[in-house]
DONU-672906 format. One record per residue (C-alpha): residue in one letter; x, y, z. Coordinates in steps of 0.001 Angstrom, whole numbers, padded with zeros to 6 digits, always signed. Layout:
BEGIN
aXYZ ...
//
This chain:
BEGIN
x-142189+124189+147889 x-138721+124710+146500 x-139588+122957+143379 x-143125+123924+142669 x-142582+127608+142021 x-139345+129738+140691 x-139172+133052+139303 x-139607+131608+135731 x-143575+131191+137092 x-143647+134669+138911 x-145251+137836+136160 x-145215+140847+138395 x-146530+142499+135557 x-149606+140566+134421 x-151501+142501+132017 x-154310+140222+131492 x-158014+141634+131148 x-159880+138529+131822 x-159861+135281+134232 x-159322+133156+131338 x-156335+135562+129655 x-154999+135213+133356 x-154842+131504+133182 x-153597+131542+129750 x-150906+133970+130446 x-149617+131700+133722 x-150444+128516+132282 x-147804+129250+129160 x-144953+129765+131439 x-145902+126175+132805 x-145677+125241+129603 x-142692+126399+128876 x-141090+125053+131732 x-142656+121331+130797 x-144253+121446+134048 x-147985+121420+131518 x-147952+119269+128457 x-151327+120205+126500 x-152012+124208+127104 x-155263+124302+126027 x-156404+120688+127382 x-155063+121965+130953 x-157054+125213+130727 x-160338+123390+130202 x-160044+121432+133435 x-159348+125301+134688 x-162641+126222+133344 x-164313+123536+134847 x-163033+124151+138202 x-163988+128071+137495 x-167765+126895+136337 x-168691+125204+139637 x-167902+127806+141781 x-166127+131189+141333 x-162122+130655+142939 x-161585+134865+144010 x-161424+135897+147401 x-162539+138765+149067 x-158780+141136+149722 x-158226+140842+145986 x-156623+137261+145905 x-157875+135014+143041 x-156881+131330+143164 x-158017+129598+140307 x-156451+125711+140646 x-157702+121926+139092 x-156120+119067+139129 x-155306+118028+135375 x-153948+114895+133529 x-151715+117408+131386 x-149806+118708+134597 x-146568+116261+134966 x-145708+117485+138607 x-147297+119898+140979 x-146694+123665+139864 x-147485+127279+141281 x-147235+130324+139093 x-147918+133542+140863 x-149345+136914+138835 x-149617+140255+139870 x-152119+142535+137882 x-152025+146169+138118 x-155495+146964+137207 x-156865+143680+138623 x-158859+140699+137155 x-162385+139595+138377 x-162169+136381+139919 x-166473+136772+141235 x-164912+137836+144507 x-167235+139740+146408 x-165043+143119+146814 x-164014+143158+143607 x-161241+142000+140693 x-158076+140444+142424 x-154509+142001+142035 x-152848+139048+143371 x-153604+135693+141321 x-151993+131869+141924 x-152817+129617+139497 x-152172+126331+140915 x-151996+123118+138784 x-151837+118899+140414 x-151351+116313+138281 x-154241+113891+138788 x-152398+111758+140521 x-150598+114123+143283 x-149033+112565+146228 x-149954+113586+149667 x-146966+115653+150134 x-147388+117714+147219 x-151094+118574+148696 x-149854+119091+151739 x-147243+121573+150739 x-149682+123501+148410 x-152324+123638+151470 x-149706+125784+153116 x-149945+128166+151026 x-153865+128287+150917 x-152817+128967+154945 x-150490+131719+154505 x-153325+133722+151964 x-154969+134718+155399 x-152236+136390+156783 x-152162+140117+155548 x-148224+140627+156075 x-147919+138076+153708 x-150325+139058+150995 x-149088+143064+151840 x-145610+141680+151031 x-146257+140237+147700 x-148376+143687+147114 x-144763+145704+147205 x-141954+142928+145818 x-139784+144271+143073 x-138678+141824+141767 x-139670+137952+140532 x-137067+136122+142321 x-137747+137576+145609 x-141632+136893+145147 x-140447+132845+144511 x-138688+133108+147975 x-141514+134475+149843 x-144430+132341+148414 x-141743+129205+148700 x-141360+130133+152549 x-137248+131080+151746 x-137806+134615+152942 x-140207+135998+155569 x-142115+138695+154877 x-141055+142189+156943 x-142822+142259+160432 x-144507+144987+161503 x-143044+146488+165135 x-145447+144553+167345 x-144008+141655+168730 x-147187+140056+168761 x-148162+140352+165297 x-144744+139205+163972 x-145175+135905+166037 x-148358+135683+164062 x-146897+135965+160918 x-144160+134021+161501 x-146825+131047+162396 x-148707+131383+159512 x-146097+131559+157323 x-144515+128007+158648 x-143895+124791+157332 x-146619+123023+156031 x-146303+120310+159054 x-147088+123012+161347 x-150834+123573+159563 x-151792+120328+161569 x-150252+121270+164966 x-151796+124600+164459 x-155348+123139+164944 x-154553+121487+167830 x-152854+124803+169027 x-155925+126677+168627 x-157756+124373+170855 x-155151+125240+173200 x-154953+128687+173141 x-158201+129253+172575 x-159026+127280+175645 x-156592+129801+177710 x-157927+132732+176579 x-161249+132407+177989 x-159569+133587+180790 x-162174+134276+183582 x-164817+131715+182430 x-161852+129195+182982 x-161535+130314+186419 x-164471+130615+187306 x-165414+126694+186682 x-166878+127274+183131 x-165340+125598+180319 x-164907+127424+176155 x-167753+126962+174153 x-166498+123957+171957 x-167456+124228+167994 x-166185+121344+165478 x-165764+122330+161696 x-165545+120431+158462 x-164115+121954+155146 x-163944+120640+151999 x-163801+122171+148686 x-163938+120146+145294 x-160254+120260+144478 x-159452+119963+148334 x-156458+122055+147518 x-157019+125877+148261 x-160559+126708+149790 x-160561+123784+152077 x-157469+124948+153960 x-158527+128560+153567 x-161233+128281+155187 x-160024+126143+158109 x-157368+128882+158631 x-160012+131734+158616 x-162443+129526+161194 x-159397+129044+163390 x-158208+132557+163886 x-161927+133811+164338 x-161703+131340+166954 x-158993+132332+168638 x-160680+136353+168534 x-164119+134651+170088 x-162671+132443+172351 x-163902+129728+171830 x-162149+126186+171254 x-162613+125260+167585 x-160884+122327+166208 x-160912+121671+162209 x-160999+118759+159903 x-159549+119519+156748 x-161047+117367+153987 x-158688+117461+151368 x-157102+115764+148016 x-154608+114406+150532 x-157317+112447+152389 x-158184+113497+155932 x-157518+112844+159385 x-160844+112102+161132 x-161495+114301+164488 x-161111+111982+168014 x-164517+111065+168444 x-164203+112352+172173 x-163373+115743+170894 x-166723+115974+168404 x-168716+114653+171600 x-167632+117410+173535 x-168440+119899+171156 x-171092+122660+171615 x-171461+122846+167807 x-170790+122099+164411 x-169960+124226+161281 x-169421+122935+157863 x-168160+124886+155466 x-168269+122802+152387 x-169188+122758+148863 x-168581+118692+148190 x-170370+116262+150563 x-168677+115779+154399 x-167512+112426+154539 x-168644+110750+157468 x-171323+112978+158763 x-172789+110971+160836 x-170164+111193+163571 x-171491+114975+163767 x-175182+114173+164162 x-177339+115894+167147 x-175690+119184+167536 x-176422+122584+166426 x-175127+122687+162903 x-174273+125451+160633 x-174128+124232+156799 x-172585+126531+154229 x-170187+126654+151387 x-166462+126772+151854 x-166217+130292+150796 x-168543+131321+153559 x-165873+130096+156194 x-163155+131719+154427 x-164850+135142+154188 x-167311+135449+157726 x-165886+133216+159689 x-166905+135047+162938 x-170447+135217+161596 x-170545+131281+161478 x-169100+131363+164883 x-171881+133712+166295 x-174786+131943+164194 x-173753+128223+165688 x-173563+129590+169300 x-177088+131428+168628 x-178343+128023+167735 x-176533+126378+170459 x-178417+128916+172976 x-181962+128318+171296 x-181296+124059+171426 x-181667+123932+167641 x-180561+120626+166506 x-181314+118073+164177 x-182348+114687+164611 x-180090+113708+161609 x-176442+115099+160924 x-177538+118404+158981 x-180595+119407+156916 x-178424+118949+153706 x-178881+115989+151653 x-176401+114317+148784 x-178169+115800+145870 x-178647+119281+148073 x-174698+119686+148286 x-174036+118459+144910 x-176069+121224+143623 x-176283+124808+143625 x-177803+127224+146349 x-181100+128034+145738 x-181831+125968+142939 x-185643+125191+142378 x-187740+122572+143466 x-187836+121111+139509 x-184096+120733+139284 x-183992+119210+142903 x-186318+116847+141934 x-185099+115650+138786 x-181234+115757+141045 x-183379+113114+142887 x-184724+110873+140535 x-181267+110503+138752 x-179889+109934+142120 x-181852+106199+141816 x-181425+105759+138080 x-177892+106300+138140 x-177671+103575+141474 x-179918+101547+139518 x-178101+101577+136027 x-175495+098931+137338 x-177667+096522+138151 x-179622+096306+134867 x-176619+096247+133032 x-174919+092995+135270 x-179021+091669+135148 x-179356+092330+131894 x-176439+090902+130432 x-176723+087669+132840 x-180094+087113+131429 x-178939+087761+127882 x-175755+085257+127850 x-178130+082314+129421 x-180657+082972+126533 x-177038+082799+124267 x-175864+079315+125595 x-179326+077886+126409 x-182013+079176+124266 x-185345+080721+124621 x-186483+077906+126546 x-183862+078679+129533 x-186248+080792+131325 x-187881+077208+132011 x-185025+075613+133213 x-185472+074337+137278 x-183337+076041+139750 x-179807+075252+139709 x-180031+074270+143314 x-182209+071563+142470 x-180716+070439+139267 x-176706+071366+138054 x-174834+069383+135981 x-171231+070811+135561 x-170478+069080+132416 x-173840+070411+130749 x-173850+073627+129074 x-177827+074213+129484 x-176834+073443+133155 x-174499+077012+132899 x-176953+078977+131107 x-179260+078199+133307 x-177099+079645+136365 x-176656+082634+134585 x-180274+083227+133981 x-181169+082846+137553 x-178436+084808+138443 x-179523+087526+136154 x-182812+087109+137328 x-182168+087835+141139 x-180194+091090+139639 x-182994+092746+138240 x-184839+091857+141013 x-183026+094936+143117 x-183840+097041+140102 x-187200+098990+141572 x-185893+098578+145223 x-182712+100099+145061 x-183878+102836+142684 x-186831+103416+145098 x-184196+103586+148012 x-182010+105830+146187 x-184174+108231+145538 x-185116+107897+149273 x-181083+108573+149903 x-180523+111594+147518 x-183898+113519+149220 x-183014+112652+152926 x-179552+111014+152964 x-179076+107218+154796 x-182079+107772+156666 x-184364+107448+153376 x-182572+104317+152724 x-185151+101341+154693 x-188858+103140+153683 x-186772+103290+150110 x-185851+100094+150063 x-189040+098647+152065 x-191321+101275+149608 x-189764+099857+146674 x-190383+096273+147758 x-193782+096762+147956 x-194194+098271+144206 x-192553+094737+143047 x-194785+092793+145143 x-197650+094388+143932 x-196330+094580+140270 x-196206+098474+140508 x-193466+098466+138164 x-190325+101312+137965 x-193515+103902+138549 x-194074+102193+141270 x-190537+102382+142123 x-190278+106188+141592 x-193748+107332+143746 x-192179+104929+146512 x-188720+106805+146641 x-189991+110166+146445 x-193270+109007+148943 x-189970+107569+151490 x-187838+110664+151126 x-190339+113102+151979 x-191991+111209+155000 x-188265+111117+156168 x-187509+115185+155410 x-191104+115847+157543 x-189532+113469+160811 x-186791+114796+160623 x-187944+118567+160903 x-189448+117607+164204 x-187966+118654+167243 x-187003+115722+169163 x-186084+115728+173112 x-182669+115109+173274 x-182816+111338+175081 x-184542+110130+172115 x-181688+111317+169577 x-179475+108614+169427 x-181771+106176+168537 x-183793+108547+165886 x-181512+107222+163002 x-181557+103614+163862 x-184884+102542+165116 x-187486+105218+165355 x-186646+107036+161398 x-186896+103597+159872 x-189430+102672+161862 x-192392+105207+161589 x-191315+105791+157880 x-191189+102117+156869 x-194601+101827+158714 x-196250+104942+156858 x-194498+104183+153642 x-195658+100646+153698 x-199746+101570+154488 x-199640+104148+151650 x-197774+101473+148990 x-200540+098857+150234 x-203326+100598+150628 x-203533+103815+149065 x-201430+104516+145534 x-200326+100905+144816 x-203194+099793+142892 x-203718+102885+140460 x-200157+102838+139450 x-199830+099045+138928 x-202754+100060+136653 x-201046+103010+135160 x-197789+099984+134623 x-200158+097254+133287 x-201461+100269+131010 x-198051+101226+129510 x-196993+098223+129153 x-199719+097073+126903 x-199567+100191+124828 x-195916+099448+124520 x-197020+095763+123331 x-199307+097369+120723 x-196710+099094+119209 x-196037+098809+115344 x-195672+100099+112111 x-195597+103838+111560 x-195726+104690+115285 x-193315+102376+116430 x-190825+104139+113747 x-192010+107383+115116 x-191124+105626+118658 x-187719+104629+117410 x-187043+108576+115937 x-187811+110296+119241 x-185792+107646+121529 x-182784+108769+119116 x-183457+112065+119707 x-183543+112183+123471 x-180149+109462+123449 x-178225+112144+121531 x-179460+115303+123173 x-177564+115274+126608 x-175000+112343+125715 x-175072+110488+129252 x-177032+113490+130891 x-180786+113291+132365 x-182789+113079+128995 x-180489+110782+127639 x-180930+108497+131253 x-184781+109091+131162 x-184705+107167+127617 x-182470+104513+128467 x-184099+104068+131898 x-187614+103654+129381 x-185844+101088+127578 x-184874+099053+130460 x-187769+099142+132061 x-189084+097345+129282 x-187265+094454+129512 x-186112+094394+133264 x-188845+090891+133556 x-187692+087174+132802 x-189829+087323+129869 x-190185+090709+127940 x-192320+091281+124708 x-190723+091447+121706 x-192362+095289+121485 x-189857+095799+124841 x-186599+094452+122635 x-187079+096350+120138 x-187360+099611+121960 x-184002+098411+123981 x-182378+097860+120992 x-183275+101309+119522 x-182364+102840+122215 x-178812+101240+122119 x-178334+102212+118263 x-178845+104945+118970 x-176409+105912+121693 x-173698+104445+119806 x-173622+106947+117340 x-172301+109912+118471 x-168897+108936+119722 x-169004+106859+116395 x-169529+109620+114393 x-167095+111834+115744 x-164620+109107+115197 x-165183+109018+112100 x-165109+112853+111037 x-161993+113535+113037 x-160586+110476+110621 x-161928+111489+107412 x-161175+115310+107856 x-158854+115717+111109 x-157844+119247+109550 x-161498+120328+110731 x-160604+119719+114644 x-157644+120612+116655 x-155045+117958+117873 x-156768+116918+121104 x-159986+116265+119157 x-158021+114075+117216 x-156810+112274+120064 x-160197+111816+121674 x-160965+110602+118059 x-158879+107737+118650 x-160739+106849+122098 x-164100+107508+120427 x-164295+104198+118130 x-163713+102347+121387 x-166345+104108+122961 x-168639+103972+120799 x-168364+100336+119971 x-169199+099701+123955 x-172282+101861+123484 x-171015+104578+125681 x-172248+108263+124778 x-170001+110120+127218 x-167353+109360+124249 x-168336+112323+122812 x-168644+115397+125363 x-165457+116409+124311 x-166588+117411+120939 x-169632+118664+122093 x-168211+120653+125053 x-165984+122422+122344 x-168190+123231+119795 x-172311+122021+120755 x-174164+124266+117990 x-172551+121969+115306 x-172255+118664+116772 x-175199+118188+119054 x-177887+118957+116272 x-175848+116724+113975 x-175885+113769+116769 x-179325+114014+117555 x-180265+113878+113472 x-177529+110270+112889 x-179455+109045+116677 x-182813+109902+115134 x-182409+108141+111779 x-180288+104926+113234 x-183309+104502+115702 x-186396+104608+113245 x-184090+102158+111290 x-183798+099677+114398 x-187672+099720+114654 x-188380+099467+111171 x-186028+096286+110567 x-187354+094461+113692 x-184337+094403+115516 x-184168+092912+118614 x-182436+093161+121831 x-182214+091428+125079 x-179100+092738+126890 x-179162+096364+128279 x-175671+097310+127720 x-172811+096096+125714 x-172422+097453+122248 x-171274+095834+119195 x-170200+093086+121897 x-173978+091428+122279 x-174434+091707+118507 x-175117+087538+118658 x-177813+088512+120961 x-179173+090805+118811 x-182375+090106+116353 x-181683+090623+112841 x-178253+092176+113452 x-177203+092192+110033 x-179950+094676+109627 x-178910+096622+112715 x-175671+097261+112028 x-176962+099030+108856 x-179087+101042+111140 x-175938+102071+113321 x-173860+102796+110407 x-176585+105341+108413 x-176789+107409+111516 x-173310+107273+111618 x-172366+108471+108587 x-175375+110649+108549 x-173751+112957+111517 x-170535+112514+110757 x-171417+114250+107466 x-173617+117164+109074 x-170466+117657+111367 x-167812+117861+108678 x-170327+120191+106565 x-171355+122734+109403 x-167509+122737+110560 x-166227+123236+106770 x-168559+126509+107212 x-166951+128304+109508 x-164192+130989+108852 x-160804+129948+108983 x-160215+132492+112348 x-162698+130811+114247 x-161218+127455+113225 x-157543+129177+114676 x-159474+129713+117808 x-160814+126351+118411 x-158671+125305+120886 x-159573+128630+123099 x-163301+128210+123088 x-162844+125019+123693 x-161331+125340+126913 x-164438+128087+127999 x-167138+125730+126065 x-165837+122277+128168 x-166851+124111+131097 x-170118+123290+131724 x-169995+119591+130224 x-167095+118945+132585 x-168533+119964+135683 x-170456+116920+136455 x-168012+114453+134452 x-164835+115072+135355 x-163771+114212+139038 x-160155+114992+138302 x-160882+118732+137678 x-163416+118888+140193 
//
């Protein structure tokens, strides 16, 4: 760790008041040091980290970390604050505070030396040490492993610390050493013919730099304390070295202490399980340990791996049934989306080389003539055909997946099936997911003897649920929603004039709100929907091609402010500026979060207004569009595109305006400050975007 911390990174004196000030304040001496290369661009990934799940720890240790494109090599900085800092630790502010920085690309041995440390924050000797340093260079030493910290007189509890404090190839061994000694030190059960009571853990944090080590350092000395033999699996940045399947088979239980999914969870299925977050391991470890055992006693399992589900651990704890649901629904959409774009644009290129009239073209397997170009649109066609042909199943089966996790994946799939068959349409779709998901959550609350568990997940789940699934599709809801579908769709057919302006406004609207996010999917899933057949109305074109206007505009738009008046935003705005025409060209939204992260009362109403207009334009000059996705790219597909490129560039220059103006307005201090409340304001929108700061 010899080069990720030296005194220069050590402030024994940190006077910060606030989380954020203590970030700043040990993020500037990484800056000076070269080891950051955009201050404020490094702190928002910070903030993001911070926003999806306080980083203090109870004994006053706060450990806020990301990893970060601005960080050129792995870095520690270590802080020690008089009158503490509040971190959202349960005891209270933190006195001791590591900042800890990975570039996005960190190497395995970089992880695994920064995972040491997470280690060596359970052992109080060490954390007492750092308490009572005097000075900056010793503090390097101790955190870099140079220098032990002083042992106490028991023998004992210096070996301790002198095992926490080891290499980082030791934090392995250790596991293994606690199934070991844990295993001895049940003493008389041992002798007396009865073996430990076995427990298996998971941890996993979203960084998979501090917590997740933490915590399997926390669980393993409880462990040792109970007696029992308790092996971990760290899942970290660094990857993760799976548990011998012999050892999880001989386990009595399971804990997971996680807050991103556990990869593999299968492996752990039919045991008594105890699901929590990562900081639950690190700070009542010996709680877990009692709570599995209790369920152990009672033969509480599940037929499945845990009652969690993808969209469950992805979210927050106790989040309402509303959120959970709509988690759910995007869970299919967002499975879905790839396949209309591939259909869509399939379908769109064979309409390009072969007409309208390709849609009558016999099947390439009875007729292809490699020299004929009607021959190759045709292929595409029927390729893009068979494309959105998955569209309803796989969004039926994803929803399935994100209520009740691979088992909702057959009744999902076989659910969704059905809708198609009986022309049920994406409602269809939708009712069969959440129908599949829920029979699935109900079978798998039931308490199943325990020589029927291993074949629960692969023939009597898919099974029952495909069966009750399928009679409910068939017999019960599929014909009022087909109705509800054939409904829609001829309103949508009857669309014109005034209302289909109206139509075009509020599809704007909803692409601009969110920028990527749910109400921006649930319009772009509309528009899809519309034309995910071999031969859509023109009513259905014109609402795709709204809808794609539309979406183009903000990134546009904040391309072209940051050009026109780049003194108005600060130099990373600038630079996303640059990205932003590209972007927005490809019809990608997401281009710009950045701006709206930093500064949404200004540049979200001003999106929504540009999305609004360029959208009632679209519908009001007829334009047309076949392809789902693409951008200025599939402007030969488009109808009238001479027209709809005026539509684009109104809204465009209609925001970009509203941006400059309501920016121009603010006070020149607030414009100084930019940069900071940028880094607080990017927390939220980077908390589901940005992987590399998760």
């Amino acid at each position: 760790m010899s080069d990720m911390i030296t005194a220069d990174l050590v402030d024994l004196d940190l006077s910060a008041d606030s989380k954020e000030a203590a970030a700043r304040a040990l993020a500037e001496r990484m800056v000076a040091l070269g080891r950051v290369t955009d201050l404020d661009g490094f702190l928002a990934d910070v903030a993001a980290r911070e926003a999806q799940m306080p980083t203090g720890l109870d004994g006053g240790i706060g450990i806020p970390h990301c990893r970060s494109a601005h960080v050129t090599e792995p870095t520690l900085a270590f802080g020690r604050s008089a009158a503490g800092v509040d971190f959202g630790a349960a005891d209270g502010p933190a006195d001791l505070i590591f900042l800890i920085a990975a570039p996005a690309g960190a190497d395995d041995a970089h992880l695994t030396i920064l995972s040491s440390l997470a280690r060596q924050l359970m052992n109080s000797e060490f954390t007492d040490a750092l308490r009572s340093v005097g000075d900056a260079e010793t503090a390097a030493a101790l955190i870099r492993g140079d220098e032990k910290p002083a042992a106490p007189a028991a023998e004992g509890t210096a070996s301790a610390s002198q095992n926490t404090a080891a290499a980082p190839a030791a934090a392995s061994a250790g596991t293994a050493a606690a199934s070991t000694s844990t295993g001895a030190g049940s003493g008389a059960g041992s002798e007396a013919g009865e073996r430990p009571f076995r427990i298996v853990a998971v941890t996993s944090c979203p960084t998979g730099i501090a917590h997740t080590y933490m915590a399997a350092e926390s669980l393993e000395n409880a462990g040792r304390e109970a007696g029992v033999e308790l092996v971990v699996e760290t899942q970290g940045s660094a990857g993760f070295t799976r548990l011998d399947p012999e050892v999880i088979a001989a386990a009595d239980g399971v804990i997971f202490a996680h807050d991103v999914p556990v990869r593999e969870k299968d492996r752990f299925a039919g045991k008594p399980t105890v699901d929590v977050g990562v900081k639950a391991g690190i700070n009542r470890p010996a709680e877990l340990i009692g709570e599995v055992r209790e369920r152990a006693a009672r033969g509480e399992v599940t037929s499945g791996s845990a009652p969690s589900t993808p969209v469950e651990r992805a979210g927050d704890a106790g989040e309402g049934y509303g959120t959970k649901l709509r988690k759910w629904l995007m869970s299919g959409v967002s499975y879905m989306v790839p396949f209309v774009a591939a259909g869509g644009l399939l379908i769109a290129l064979g309409f390009a080389i072969g007409g309208y009239k390709v849609n009558k073209a016999p099947s390439v397997m009875d007729h292809f003539v490699w020299t004929q170009g009607d021959s190759w649109a045709a292929l595409l066609f029927q390729i893009g055909v068979v494309s959105f042909g998955f569209l309803v199943p796989v969004l039926a089966g994803y929803i399935a997946y994100g209520m009740a996790d691979r088992p909702g994946l057959v009744p999902g799939f076989v659910g969704g099936m059905i809708a198609s068959t009986i022309n049920a349409g994406f409602l269809g779709g939708l009712v069969a997911g959440l129908l599949a998901g829920g029979v699935v959550m109900g079978i798998q609350k039931i308490n199943i003897p325990t020589a029927l568990r291993g074949i629960m997940p692969v023939v009597v789940i898919p099974l029952i649920s495909s069966a009750i699934v399928g009679f409910l599709m068939f017999v019960v809801v599929g014909k009022p929603i087909a109705s509800a579908q054939k409904g829609m769709t001829d309103w949508l057919n009857g669309l014109s004039g005034s209302n289909a302006i109206l139509l075009g406004a509020l599809l704007g609207l909803m692409m601009c709100f969110d920028l990527g996010g749910p109400v921006n999917k649930v319009a772009y899933t509309f528009a899809t929907a519309g034309i995910a057949v071999s031969n859509p109305s023109d009513s259905a074109m014109k609402i795709m091609a709204a809808v794609m206007a539309a979406g183009m505009v903000p990134p546009l738009a904040m391309a072209l402010a940051t050009t026109v008046r780049g003194k108005l935003f600060t130099q990373t705005e600038r630079e996303n500026g640059k990205a932003a025409w590209v972007l927005g060209a490809s019809f990608i939204s997401e281009g710009a979060i950045p701006f709206a992260a930093a500064d949404p009362l200004r540049v979200i109403p001003s999106s929504m207004v540009g999305g609004a207009i360029t959208g009632a334009l679209s519908m009001a000059f007829g334009a047309t569009l076949r392809a789902p996705h693409g951008g200025i790219f599939v402007i030969p597909l488009i109808g009238n595109p001479f027209l709809y490129l005026i539509a684009i560039a109104a809204g465009v220059c209609a925001t970009a305006a509203l941006v400059v103006i309501l920016k121009g307005m603010r006070k020149p201090a607030q414009q100084t400050t930019a940069g900071g409340s940028a880094a607080g304001a990017a927390a939220g929108a980077k908390e589901d975007r940005q992987p590399v700061a998760a």
